[in-house]
C-alpha positions in Angstrom: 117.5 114.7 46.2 117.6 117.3 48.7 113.6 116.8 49.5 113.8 113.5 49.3 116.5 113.5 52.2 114.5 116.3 53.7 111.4 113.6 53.9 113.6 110.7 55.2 115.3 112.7 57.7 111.5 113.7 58.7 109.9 110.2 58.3 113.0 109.2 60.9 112.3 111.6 63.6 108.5 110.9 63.7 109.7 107.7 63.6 112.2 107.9 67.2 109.4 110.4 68.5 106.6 107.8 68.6 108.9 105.1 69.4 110.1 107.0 72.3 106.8 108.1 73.3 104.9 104.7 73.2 107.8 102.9 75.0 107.4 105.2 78.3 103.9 104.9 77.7 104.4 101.0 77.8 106.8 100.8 81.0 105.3 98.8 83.5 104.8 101.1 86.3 106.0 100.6 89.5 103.2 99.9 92.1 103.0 100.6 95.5 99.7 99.2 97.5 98.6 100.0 100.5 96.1 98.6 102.5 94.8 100.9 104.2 92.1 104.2 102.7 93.7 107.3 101.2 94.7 110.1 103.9 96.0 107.9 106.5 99.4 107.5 108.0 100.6 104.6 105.2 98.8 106.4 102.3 100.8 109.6 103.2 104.3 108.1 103.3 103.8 105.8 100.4 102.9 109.2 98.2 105.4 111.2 100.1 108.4 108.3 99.0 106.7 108.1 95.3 107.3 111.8 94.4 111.1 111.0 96.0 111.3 108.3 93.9 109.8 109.4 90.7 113.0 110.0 89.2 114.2 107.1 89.1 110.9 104.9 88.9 108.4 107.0 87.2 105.6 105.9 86.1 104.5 105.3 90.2 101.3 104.2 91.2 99.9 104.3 94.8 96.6 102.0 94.7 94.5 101.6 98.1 93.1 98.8 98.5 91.8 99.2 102.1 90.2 96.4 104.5 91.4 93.8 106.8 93.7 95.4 108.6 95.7 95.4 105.7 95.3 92.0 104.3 93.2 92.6 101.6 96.6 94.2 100.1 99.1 91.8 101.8 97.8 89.0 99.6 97.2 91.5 96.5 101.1 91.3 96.6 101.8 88.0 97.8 100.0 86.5 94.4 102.2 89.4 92.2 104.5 89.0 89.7 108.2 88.7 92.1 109.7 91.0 89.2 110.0 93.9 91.6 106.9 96.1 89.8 105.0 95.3 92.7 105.5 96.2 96.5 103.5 97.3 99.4 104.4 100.2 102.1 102.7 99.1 105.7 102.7 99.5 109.1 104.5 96.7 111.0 101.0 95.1 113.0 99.9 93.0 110.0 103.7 91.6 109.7 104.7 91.0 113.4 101.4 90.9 115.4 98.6 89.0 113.4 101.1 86.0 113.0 100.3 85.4 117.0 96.5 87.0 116.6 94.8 85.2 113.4 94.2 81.0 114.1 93.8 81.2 110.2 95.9 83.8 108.6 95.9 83.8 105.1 99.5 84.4 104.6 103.1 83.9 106.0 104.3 87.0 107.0 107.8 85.8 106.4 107.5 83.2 103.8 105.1 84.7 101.5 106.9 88.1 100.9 110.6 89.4 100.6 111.5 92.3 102.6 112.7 95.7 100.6 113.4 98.5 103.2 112.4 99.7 106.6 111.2 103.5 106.2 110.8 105.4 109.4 110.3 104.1 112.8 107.3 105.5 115.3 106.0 106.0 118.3 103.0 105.9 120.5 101.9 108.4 123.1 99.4 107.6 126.5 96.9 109.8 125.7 94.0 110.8 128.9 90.6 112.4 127.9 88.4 114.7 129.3 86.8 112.1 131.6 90.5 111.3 133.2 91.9 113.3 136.1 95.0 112.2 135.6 98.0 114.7 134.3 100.8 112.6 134.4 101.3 108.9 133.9 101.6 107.8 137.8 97.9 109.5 138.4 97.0 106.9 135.8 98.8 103.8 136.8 97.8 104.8 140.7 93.9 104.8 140.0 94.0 102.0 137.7 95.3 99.9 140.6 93.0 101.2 142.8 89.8 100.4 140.8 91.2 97.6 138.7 89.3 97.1 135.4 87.2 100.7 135.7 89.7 103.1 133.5 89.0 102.5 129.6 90.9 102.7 127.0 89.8 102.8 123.2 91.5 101.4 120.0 91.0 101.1 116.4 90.0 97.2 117.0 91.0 94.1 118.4 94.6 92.7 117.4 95.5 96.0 116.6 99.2 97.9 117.3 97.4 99.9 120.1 95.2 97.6 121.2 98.5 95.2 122.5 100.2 98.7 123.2 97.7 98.5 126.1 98.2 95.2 126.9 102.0 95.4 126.9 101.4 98.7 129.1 99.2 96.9 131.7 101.6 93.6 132.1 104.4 96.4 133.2 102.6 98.5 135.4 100.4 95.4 137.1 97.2 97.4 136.6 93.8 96.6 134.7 92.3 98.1 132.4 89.1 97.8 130.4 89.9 97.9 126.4 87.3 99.3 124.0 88.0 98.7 120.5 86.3 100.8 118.2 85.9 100.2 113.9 88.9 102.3 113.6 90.8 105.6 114.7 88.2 107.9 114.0 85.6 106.7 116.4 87.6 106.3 118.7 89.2 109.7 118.8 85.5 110.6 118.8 84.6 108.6 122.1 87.5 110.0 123.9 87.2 113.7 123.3 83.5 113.3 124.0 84.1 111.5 127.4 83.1 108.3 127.0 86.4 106.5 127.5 89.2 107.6 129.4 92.5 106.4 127.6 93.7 106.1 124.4 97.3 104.5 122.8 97.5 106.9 119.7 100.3 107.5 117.4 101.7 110.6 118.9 101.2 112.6 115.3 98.0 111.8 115.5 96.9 113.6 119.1 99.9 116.4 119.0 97.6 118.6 118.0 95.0 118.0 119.8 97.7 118.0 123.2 98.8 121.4 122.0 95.1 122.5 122.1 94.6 121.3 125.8 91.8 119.2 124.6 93.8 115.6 125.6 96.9 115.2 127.5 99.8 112.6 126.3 100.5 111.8 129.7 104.1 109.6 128.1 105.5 108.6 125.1 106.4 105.0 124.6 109.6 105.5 122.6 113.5 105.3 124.1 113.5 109.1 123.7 110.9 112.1 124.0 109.1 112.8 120.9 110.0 116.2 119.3 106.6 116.9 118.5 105.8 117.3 122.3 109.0 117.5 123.6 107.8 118.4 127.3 106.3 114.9 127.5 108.3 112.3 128.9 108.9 108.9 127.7 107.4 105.6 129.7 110.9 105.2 131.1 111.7 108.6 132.6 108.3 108.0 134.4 109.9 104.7 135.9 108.0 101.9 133.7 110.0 99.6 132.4 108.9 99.9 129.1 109.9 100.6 125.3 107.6 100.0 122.4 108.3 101.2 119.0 106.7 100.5 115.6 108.0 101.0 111.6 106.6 100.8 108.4 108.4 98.9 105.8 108.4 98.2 102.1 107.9 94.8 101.3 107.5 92.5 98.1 106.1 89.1 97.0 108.5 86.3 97.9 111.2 85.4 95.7 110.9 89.0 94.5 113.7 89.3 91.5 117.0 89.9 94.1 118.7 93.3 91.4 114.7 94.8 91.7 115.0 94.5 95.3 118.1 95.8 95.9 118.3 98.3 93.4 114.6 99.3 95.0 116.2 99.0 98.7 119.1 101.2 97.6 116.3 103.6 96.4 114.4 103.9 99.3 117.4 104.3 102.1 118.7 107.1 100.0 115.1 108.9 99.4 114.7 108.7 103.8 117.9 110.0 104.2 117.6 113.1 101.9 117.3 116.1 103.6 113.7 116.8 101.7 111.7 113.6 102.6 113.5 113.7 105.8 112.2 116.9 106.8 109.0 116.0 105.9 109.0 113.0 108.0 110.4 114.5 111.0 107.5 117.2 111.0 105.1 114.2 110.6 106.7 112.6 113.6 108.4 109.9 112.3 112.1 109.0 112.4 113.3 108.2 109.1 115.6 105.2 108.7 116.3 103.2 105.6 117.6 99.7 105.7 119.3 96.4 103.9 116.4 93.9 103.1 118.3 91.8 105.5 118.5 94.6 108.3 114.5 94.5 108.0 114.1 90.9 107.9 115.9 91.1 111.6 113.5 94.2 112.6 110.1 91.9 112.1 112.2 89.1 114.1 112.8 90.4 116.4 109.3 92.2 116.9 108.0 88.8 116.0 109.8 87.5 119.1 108.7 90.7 121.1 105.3 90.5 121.0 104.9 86.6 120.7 104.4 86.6 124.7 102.1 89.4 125.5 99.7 88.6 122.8 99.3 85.1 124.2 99.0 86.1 128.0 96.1 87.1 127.0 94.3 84.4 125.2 92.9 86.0 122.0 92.6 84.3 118.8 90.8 85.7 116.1 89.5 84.0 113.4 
């Protein structure tokens, strides 16, 4: 009797072990996509939120799925499952500017997807290369004004955040200037630091470094407040132009998305931001963490929606 209890007893815990084991291995995973290639701004915060999240979530995946602008992924997730396994971490451009940009957008940047969180808000500096004289915003507005369409600026591409950055810039200053989009950051930052255009409207984490290394100047920042990263620089408004012109990244998922998933998830992510680990590490990256209601988001991109809806069509372009 006693090995015969011995062998049940045994024959049950195998039996609770492999149970156990092949139901974490069959949890759907939760899956964050972002649209953009791995080492970039939107691939760093999604993994940075993934390990906060882990604990609660686990198994995470963070799949690239790169091209588009982003929209490649945006309609990865708009034809998911709305069971809330399935969200996408992104910049705000795809969900507030290429509404007014695209005669042919192939999705509804509110209809199509339900909005989770907003995750940190960011900022953009005015960035002057070696070819500019100019070390502080007025030398630039004052020659651009002078020789109207002469200064350059470069961006990752046309319809981009930076590329209406610019535009938004020259409709409050009354100055023209000659845009240059590029296929992407990288040649961009590439044209300016060799000379060949003058301007650039970066994310400020992504020229502090190279400001610190006197190899480009951020003349301002276009934020309501000075970045910390280069706290010496002062913001479009202390320069006296009338201007402020933020950006976020947000969490988002397919429309209809199950509402306990989403707010459960929403919950998740406001407290991650907030937590004086991921918030550290955001902060050095030079973003402001904030956290938010699905409803408080939903206002953010209408809001930007409404911002941007003018200056994109003062200036006629449509892209197919």
């Amino acid at each position: 009797m006693t090995l015969t209890r011995r062998l049940i007893h045994a024959c049950l815990l195998a039996a609770l072990t492999v149970g156990g084991s092949a139901f974490a291995q069959d949890k759907t995973p939760l899956k964050i996509v972002v649209g953009f290639p791995p080492g970039g701004s939107a691939d760093t915060l999604a993994r940075l939120l993934s390990e906060s999240l882990r604990e609660q979530y686990a198994p995470i995946v963070v799949e690239n799925r790169p091209g588009a602008g982003g929209r490649i992924a945006l309609n990865q997730v708009k034809r998911a499952e709305p069971d809330g396994q399935t969200v996408i971490v992104l910049p705000s451009g795809p969900m507030v500017l290429f509404p007014h940009v695209y005669k042919k957008l192939d999705y509804d940047a509110v209809k199509d997807f339900s909005p989770v969180s907003l995750i940190a808000n960011f900022q953009f500096g005015v960035v002057a290369g070696p070819a500019s004289k100019a070390t502080k915003i007025g030398d630039m507005v004052q020659m651009a004004k002078a020789q109207p369409g002469v200064a350059s600026y470069g961006t990752p591409g046309l319809g981009t955040l930076p590329h209406f950055m610019g535009v938004l810039f020259e409709q409050q200053v009354g100055a023209k200037l000659n845009h240059v989009p590029f296929q992407g950051g990288g040649p961009a930052n590439t044209a300016l630091l060799g000379g060949h255009i003058d301007y650039k409207f970066d994310v400020v984490s992504e020229t502090a470094e190279l400001h610190r290394a006197n190899k480009v100047r951020i003349l301002a920042v276009t934020g309501s407040q000075r970045d910390p990263q280069v706290p010496e620089v002062p913001t479009l408004k202390e320069s006296g132009i009338d201007m402020v012109a933020t950006a976020w990244f947000a969490m988002y998922g397919p429309a209809n998305m199950n509402p306990t998933a989403r707010d459960r998830l929403s919950k998740a992510v406001a407290t991650a931001v907030k937590a004086p680990a991921l918030r550290e590490r955001l902060l050095g990256l030079g973003y402001e963490p904030v956290g938010s209601t699905p409803a408080e988001l939903a206002a953010a991109q209408a809001a930007d929606l409404k911002r941007w809806e003018a200056p994109i069509k003062a200036t006629g372009i449509q892209l197919d």
